[in-house]
Structures are given as C-alpha cells and as structure tokens.
C-alpha positions in Angstrom: 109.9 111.0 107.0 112.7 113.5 105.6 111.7 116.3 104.1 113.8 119.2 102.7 113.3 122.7 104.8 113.7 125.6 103.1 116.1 128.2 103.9 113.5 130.8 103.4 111.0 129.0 106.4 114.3 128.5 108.7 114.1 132.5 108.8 110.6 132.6 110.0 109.9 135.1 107.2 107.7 134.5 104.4 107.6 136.9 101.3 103.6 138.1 100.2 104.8 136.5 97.2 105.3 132.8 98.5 102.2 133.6 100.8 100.2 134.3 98.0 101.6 131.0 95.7 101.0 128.7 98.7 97.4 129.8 99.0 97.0 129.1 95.3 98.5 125.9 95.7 95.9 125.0 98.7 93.0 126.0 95.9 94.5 124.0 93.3 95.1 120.9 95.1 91.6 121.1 97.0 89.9 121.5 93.8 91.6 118.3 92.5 90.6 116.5 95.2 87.1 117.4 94.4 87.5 116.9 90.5 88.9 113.3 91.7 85.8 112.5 93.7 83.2 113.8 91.2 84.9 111.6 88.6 84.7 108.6 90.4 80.6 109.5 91.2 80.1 110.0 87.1 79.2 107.4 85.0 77.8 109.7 81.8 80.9 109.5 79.2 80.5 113.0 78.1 81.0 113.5 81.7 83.7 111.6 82.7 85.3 113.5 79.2 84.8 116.5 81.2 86.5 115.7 84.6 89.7 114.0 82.6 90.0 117.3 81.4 89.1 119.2 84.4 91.9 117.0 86.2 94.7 117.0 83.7 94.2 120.8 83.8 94.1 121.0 87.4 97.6 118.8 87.8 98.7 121.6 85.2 98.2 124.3 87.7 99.5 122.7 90.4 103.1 121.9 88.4 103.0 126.0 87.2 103.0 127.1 90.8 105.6 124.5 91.9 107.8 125.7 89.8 107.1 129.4 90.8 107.5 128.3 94.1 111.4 126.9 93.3 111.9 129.5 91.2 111.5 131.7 94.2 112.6 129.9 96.7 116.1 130.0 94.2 116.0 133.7 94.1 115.8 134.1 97.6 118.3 131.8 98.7 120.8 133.3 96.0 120.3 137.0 97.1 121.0 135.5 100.9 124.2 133.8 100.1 125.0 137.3 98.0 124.5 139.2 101.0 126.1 136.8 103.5 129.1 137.0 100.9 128.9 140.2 101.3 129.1 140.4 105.0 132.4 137.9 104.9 134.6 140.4 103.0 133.2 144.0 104.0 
C-alpha cells in the first residue's frame, strides 16, 4: 500500500495545531462509526431519520477538518521551502 508522507511527519515535529485537528479527526471518525452501527440496529423511521442526519453531519465534520489539515500541511510545507530558499542564497 502507497501512501503519501508528509513533509511535516518526516521532521518528527508536529505543530499543537495538527495535534489538536488529528485528535478531532479520531472523535469524528469514531463517532461515525458508532452512528453507522446504531443505524443499522434502528428500525423506527423517525429514527433511522435521525441517524441519516446524524451521519451526513458527521461525514461533514470529518471533510472540514481534512481540509484544515491540507490547509496546514500547505502552510507549513511553503514556509519550509521559504526558509530552505532562504538558506540557498544567504
């Protein structure tokens, strides 16, 4: 299996920032898993109503703080290649 790495985990560091998305990531995605199993345990339509929403919301989430986490992860890789540029000429 390929996966990307970032530049930001090759450096070992992690920003409180990123720390504190990732943790909300683990949240979001273990409270989907349990929205996922309590709709398939629900057989009340109002219910059922209910978990759709409580999923589609959930998915929602988990998009946001994707793209907060590449929206970082962008940041951070730009200000390195700033300061590596920087390095090359001074």
């Amino acid at each position: 299996m390929l996966r990307r790495i970032s530049p930001i985990h090759q450096r070992g560091k992690v920003s409180q920032e990123q720390e504190e998305l990732m943790q909300s990531l683990r949240e979001a995605q273990r409270s989907l898993d349990h929205a996922y199993l309590a709709f398939d345990d629900i057989t009340d339509s109002d219910l059922m109503e209910s978990c759709i929403f409580e999923i589609r919301s959930l998915q929602s989430r988990i998009n946001y703080l994707l793209r907060q986490m590449k929206q970082l992860e962008g940041s951070q890789t730009a200000l390195s290649a700033a300061k590596e540029e920087r390095r090359r000429w001074v």
